[in-house]
SEROVEX-764967 format. One line per 4 residues: number of its first residue (from 1); their letters; for each residue x, y, z of C-alpha. Coordinates in nm, 4 decimals, always signed. Example, Ala and Ser with C-alpha at 12.3 -4.5 7.8 and 13.67 -1.06 7.14 Angstrom:
<atoms>
1> AS> +1.2300 -0.4500 +0.7800  +1.3670 -0.1060 +0.7140
</atoms>
This chain:
<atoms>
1> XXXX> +1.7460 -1.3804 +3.4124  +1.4544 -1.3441 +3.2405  +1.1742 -1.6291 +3.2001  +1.1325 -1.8457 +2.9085
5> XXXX> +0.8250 -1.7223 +2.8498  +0.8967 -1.3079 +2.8187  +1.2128 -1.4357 +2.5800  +0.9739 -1.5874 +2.3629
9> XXXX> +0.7099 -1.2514 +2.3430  +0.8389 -0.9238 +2.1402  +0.5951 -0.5924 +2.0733  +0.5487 -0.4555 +1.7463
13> XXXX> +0.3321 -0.1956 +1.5701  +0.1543 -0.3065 +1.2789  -0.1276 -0.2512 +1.0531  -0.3555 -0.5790 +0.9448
17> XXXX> -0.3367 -0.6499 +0.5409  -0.5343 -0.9608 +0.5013  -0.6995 -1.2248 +0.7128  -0.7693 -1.6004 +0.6682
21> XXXX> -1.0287 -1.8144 +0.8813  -0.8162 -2.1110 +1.0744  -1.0162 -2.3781 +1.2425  -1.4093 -2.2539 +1.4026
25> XXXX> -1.2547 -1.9964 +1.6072  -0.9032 -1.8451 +1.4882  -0.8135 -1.6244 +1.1921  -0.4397 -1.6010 +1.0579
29> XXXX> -0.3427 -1.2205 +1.0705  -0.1101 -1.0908 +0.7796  +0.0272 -0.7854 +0.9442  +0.3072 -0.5276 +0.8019
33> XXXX> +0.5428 -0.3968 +1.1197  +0.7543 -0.0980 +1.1904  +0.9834 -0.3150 +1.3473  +0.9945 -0.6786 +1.1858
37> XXXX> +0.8205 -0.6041 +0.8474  +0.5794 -0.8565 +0.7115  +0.4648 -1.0722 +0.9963  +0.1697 -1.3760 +1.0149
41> XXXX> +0.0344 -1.4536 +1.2750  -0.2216 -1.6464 +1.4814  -0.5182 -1.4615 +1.6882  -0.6528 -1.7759 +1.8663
45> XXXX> -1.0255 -1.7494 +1.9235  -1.0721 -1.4175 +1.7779  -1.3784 -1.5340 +1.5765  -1.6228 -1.5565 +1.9182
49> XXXX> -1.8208 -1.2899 +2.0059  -1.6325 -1.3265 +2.3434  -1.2554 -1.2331 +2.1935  -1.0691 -1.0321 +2.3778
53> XXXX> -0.9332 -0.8741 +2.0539  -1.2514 -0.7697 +1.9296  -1.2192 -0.5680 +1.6005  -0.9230 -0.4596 +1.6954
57> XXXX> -0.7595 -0.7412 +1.3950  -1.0341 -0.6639 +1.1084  -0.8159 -0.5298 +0.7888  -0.6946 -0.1847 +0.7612
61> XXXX> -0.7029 -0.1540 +1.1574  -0.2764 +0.0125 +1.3341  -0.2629 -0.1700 +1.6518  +0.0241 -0.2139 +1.8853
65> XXXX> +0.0872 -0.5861 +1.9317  +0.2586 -0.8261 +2.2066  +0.3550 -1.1256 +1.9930  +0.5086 -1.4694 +2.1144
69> XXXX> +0.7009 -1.7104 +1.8825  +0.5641 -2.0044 +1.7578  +0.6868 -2.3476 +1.5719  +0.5353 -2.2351 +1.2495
73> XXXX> +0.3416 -1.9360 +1.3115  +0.3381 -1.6456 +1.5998  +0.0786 -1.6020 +1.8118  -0.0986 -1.2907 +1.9151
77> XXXX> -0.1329 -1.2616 +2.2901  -0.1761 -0.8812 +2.3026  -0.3669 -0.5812 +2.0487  -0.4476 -0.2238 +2.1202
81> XXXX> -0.5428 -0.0266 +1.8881  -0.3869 +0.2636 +1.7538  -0.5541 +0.3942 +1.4638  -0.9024 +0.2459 +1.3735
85> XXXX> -0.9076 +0.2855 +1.0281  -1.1200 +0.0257 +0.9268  -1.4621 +0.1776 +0.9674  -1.4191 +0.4493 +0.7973
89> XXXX> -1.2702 +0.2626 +0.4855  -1.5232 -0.0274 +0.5332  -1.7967 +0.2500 +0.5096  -1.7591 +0.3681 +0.1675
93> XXXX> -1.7029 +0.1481 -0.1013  -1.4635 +0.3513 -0.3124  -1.2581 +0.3604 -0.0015  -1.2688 +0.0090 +0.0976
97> XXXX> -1.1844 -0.1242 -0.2927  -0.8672 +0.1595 -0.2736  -0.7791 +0.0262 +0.0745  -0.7775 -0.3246 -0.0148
101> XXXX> -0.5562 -0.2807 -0.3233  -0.3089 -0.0782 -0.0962  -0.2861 -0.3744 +0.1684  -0.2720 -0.6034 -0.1610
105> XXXX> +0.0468 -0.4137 -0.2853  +0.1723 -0.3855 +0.0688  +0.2143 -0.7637 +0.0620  +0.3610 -0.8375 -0.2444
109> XXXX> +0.6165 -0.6055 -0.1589  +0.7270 -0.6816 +0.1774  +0.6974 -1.0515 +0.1061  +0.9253 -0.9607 -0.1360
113> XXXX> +1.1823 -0.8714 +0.1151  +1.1734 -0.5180 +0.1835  +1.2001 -0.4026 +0.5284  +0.9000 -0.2655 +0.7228
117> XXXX> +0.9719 +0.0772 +0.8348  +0.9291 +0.2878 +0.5397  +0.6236 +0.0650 +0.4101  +0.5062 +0.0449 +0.7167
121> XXXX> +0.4236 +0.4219 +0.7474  +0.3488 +0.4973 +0.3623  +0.0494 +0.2043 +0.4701  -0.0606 +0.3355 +0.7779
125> XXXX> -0.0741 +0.7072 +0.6634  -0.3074 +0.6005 +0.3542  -0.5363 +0.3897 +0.5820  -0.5765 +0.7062 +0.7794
129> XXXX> -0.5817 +0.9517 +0.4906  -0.8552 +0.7080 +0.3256  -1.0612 +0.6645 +0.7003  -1.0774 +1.0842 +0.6908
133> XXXX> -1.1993 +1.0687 +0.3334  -0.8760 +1.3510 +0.3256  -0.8552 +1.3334 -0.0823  -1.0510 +1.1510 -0.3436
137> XXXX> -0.9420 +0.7861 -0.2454  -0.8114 +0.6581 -0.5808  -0.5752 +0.9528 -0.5363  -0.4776 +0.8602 -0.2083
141> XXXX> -0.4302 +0.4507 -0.4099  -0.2074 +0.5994 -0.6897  -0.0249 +0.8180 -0.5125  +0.0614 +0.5345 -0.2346
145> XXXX> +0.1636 +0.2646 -0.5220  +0.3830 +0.5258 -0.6504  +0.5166 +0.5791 -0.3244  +0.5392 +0.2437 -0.2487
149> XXXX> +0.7574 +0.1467 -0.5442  +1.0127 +0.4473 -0.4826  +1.0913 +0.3277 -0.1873  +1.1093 -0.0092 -0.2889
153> XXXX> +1.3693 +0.1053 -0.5169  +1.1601 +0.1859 -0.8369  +1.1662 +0.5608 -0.8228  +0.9557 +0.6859 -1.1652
157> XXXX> +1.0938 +1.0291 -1.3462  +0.8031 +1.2284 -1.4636  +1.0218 +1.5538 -1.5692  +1.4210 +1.4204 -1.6589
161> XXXX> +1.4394 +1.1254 -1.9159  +1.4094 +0.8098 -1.7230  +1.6819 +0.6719 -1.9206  +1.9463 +0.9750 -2.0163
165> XXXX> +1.8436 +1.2431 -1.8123  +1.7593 +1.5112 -2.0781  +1.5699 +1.7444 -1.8846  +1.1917 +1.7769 -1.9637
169> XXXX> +0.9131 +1.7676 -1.9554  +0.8576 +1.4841 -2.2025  +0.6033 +1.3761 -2.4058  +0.6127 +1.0048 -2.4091
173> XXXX> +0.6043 +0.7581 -2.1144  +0.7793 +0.3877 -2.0943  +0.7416 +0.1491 -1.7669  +0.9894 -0.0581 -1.8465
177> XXXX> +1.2295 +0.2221 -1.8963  +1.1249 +0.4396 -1.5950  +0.8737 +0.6511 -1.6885  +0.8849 +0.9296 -1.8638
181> XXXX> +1.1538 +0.9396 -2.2033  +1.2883 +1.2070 -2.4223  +1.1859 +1.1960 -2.8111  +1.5836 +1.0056 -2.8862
185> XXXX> +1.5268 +0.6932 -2.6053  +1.1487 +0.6883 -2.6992  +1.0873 +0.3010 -2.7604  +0.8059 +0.1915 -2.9569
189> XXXX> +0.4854 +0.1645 -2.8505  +0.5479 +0.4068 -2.5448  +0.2583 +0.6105 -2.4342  +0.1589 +0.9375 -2.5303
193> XXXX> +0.0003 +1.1239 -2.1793  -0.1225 +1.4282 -2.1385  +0.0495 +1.7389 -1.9533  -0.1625 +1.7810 -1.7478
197> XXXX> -0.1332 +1.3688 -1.7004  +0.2512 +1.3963 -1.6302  +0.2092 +1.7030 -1.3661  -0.0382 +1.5075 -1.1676
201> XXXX> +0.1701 +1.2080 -1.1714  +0.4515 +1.3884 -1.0373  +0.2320 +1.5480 -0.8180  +0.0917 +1.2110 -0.6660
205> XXXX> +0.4509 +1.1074 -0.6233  +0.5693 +1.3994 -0.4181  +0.2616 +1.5023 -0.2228  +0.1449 +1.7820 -0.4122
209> XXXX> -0.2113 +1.7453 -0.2783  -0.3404 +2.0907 -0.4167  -0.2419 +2.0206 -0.7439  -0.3213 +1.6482 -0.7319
213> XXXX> -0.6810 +1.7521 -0.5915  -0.7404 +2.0228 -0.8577  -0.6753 +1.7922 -1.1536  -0.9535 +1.6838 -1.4162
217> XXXX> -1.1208 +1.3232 -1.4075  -0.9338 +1.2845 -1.7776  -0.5555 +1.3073 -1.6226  -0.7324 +1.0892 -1.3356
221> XXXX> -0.8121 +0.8294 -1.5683  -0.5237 +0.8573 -1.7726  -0.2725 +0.8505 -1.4888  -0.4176 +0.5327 -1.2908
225> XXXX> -0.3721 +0.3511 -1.6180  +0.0043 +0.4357 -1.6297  +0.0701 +0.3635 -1.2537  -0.0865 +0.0436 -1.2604
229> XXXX> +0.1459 -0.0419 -1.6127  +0.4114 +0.0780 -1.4072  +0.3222 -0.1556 -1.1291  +0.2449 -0.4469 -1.3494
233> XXXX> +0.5833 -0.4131 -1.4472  +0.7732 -0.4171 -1.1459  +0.5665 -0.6449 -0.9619  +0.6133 -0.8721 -1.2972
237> XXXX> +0.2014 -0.9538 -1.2382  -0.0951 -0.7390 -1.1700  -0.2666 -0.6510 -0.8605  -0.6105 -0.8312 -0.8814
241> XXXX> -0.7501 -0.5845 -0.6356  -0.7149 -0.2795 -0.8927  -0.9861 -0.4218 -1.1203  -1.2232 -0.3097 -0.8624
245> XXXX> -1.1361 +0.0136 -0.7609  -1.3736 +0.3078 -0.8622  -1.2426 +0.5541 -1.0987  -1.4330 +0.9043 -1.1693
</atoms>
């Protein structure tokens, strides 16, 4: 049979979201899994220049973890990292701001419930995609929190009518209704984007990265505005971490 002590211990892969000082020497880690979604836990003396664990539990770091339960919190016994993200992102401050509104989101929607897989890799592949400077990084923000919220179950239209279906494109966008809305389910005080707005939003939401990358600091603009309304919405409060995110 085995011991009490490898019943208690279970692995998971995880990225770190947030971190919290606990006494002089521990930190509470706020990690989303693969395998158990949103998990928070202690890394007991982690804060010495003698840890074990190093850097290996700063934000925005993919490690693969050996967890054991605990009475309130788990406890992290084991890290090794797989992707180390968190220089790059920590280097740059455009990066860093977009990262830390990405873990921000991340949070509010797996506390919410949702299951880790699918999160799980739409966080871990912007980490690395913001670490490798691979696109312009509030690019890489809007196009995760649009990503994020599909497969939350919040799916935006940017071509049909969000609300009948009339094929578009349309001229008028509504968060509460779904994005974008034909001239007859218009409400009032809908907004009035660009096309060239609408086709990078779609874009951003399907991984179009040449023509997201091509577009004009206007539609940039213009587009971050409606995915964080869009957000605001759904989340039913802002993300505080958004007011801080460079836009060109």
């Amino acid at each position: 049979m085995p011991s009490s002590s490898a019943s208690r211990t279970y692995r998971a892969e995880g990225v770190v979201l947030r971190t919290y000082k606990l006494g002089e020497a521990d930190r509470i880690i706020v990690f989303l899994t693969r395998e158990h979604g949103q998990v928070r836990a202690v890394a007991k003396g982690v804060r010495r220049t003698s840890s074990k664990f190093g850097s290996r539990l700063e934000p925005f770091m993919a490690v693969d973890l050996l967890l054991a339960h605990g009475r309130t919190l788990d406890v992290v016994t084991q890290a090794q990292t797989r992707g180390a993200y968190g220089h790059g992102i920590a280097s740059d401050y455009g990066r860093y701001t977009a990262a830390t509104a990405i873990a921000e989101t991340a949070e509010r929607l797996t506390d919410l419930g949702e299951a880790g897989g699918a999160q799980y890799g739409l966080v871990a592949g912007a980490f690395s995609a913001l670490s490798r400077n691979l696109h312009p990084s509030e690019l890489i923000l809007d196009s995760y929190l649009l990503r994020a919220l599909a497969t939350a179950g919040w799916a935006p239209s940017f071509t049909a009518c969000a609300r009948c279906g009339a094929p578009g494109p349309h001229s008028a966008f509504s968060a509460p209704l779904g994005g974008a809305v034909c001239p007859g389910c218009r409400p009032p005080g809908s907004a009035s984007p660009s096309v060239a707005t609408m086709e990078l939003l779609g874009a951003l939401l399907t991984g179009d990265w040449v023509t997201a990358d091509a577009s004009e600091s206007g539609a940039r603009r213009e587009a971050a505005g409606l995915v964080a309304a869009f957000l605001q919405w759904h989340l039913e409060r802002g993300v505080a971490s958004l007011k801080h995110v460079e836009r060109v």
